[in-house]
Backbone as CSV, one residue per row, in Angstrom:
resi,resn,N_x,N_y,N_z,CA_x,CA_y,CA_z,C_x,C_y,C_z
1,UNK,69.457,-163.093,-29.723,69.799,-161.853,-29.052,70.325,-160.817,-30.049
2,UNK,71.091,-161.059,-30.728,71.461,-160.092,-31.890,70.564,-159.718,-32.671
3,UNK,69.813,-160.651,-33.117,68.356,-160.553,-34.462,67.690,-159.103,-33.089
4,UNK,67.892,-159.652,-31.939,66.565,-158.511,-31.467,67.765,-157.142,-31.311
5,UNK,68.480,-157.121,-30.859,69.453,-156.086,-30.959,69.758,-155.174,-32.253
6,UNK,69.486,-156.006,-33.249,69.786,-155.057,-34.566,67.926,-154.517,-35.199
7,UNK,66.816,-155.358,-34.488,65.824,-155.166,-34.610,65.650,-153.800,-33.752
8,UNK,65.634,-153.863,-32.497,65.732,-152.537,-31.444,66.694,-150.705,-32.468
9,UNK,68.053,-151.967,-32.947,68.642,-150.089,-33.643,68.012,-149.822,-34.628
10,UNK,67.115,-150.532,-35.535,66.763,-150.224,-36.764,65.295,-149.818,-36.186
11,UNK,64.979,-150.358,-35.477,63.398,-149.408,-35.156,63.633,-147.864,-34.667
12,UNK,64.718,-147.943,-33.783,65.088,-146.287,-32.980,65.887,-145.763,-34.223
13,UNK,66.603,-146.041,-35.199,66.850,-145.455,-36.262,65.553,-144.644,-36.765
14,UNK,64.573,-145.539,-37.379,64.145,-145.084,-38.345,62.824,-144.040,-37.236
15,UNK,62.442,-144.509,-36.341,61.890,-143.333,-35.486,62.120,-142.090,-35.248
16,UNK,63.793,-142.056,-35.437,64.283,-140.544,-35.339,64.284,-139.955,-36.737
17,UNK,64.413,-140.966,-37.669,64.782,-140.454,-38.827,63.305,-139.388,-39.247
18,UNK,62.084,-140.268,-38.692,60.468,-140.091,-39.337,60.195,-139.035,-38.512
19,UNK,60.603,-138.745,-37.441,60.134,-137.281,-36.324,61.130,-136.300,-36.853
20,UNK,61.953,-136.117,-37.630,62.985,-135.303,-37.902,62.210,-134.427,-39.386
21,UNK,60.880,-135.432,-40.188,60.348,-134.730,-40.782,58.688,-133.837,-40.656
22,UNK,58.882,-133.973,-38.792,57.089,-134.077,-38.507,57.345,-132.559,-38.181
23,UNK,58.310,-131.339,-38.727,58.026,-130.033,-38.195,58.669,-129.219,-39.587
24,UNK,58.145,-129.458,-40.658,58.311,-128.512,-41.610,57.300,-127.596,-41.528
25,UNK,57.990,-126.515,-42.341,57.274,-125.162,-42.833,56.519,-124.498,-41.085
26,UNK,56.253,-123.551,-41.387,56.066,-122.382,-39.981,54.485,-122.727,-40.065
27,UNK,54.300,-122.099,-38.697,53.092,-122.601,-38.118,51.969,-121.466,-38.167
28,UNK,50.767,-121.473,-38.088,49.836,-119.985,-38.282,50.655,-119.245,-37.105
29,UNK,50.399,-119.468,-36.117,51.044,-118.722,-35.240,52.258,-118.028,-34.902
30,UNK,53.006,-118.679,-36.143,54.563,-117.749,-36.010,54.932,-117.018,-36.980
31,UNK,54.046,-117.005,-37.816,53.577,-116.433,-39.439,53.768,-115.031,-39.348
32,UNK,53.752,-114.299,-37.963,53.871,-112.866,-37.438,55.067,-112.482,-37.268
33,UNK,55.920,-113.323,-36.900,57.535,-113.298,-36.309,58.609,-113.595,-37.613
34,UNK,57.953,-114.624,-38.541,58.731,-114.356,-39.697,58.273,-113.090,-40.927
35,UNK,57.008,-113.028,-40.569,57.525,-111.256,-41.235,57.832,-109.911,-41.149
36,UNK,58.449,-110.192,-39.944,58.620,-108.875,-39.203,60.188,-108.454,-40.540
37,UNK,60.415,-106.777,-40.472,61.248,-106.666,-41.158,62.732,-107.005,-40.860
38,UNK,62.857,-107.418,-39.453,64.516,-107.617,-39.273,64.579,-109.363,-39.866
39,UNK,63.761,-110.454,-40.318,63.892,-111.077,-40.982,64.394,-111.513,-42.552
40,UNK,64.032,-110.284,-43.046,64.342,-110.165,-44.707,65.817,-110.341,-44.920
41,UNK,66.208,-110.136,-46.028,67.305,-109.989,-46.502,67.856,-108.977,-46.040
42,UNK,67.322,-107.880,-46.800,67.832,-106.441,-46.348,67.062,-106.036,-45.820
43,UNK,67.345,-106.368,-44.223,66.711,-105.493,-43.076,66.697,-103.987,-43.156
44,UNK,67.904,-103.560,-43.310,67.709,-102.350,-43.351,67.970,-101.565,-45.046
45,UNK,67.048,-100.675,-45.513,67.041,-100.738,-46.913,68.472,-99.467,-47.266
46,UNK,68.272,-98.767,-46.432,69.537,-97.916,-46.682,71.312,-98.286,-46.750
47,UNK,71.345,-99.181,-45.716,72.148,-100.159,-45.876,72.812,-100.622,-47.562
48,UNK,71.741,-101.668,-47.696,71.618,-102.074,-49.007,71.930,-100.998,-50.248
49,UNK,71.142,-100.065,-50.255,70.969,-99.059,-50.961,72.517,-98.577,-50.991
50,UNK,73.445,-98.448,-50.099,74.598,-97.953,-49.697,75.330,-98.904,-50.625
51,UNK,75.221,-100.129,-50.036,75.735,-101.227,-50.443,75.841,-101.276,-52.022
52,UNK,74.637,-101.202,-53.115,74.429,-101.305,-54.182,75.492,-100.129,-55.144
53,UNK,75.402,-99.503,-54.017,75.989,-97.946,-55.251,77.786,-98.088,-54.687
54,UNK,77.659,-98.539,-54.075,79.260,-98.702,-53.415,79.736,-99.908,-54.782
55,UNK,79.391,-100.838,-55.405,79.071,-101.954,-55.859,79.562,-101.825,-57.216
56,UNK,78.475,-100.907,-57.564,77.920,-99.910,-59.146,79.569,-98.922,-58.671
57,UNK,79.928,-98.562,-57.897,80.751,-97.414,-58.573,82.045,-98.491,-58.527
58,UNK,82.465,-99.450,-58.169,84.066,-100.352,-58.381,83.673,-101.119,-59.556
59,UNK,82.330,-101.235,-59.880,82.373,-102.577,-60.673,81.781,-102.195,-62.196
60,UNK,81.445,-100.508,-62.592,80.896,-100.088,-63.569,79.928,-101.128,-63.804
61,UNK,78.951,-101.404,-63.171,77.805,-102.332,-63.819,76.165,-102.643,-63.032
62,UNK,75.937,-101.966,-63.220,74.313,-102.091,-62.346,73.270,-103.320,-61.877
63,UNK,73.190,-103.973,-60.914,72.626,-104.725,-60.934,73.130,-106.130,-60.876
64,UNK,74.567,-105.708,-60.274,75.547,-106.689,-59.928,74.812,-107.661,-58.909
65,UNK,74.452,-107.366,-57.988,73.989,-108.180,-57.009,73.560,-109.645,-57.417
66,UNK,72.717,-109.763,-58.489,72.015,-110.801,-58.506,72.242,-111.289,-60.005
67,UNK,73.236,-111.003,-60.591,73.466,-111.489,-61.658,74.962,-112.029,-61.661
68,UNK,75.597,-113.169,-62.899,76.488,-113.489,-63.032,76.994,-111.965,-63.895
69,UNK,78.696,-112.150,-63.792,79.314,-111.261,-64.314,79.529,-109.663,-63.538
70,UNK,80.467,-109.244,-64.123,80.587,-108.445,-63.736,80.952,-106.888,-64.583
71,UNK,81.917,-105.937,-64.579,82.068,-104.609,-65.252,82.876,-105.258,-66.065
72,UNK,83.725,-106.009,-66.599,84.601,-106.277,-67.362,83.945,-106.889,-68.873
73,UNK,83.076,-107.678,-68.761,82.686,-108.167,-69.602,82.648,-109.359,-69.916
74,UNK,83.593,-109.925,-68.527,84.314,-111.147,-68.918,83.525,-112.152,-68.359
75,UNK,81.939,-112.380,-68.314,80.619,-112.915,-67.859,81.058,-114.225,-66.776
């Protein structure tokens, strides 16, 4: 009774484990909905744009966003 009991959790284990990888990556059909623009990063570019120069003027340094370091020098 146990041999089948630990046989039963290890089969429903590993069943959930194997359906948990049967829905990667997007489908043709939804291929429309993830590129719509409120998906991106910067949905809205003015925003950003706001964002960047707000950034550039505390931090004397351009291009802060995506780099290490900052206006000081001190990397």
């Amino acid at each position: 009774m146990r041999t089948r009991h630990f046989f039963l959790c290890f089969t429903l284990g590993v069943t959930v484990h194997m359906s948990g990888c049967a829905a990667f990556g997007v489908r043709p059909w939804d291929r429309d909905l993830m590129a719509r623009d409120e998906m991106r990063l910067d949905a809205n570019p003015v925003d950003a744009a706001i964002d960047e120069h707000m950034y550039f003027s505390k931090e004397a340094s351009s291009g802060g966003r995506s780099y290490a370091g900052g206006g000081c020098g001190c990397n």
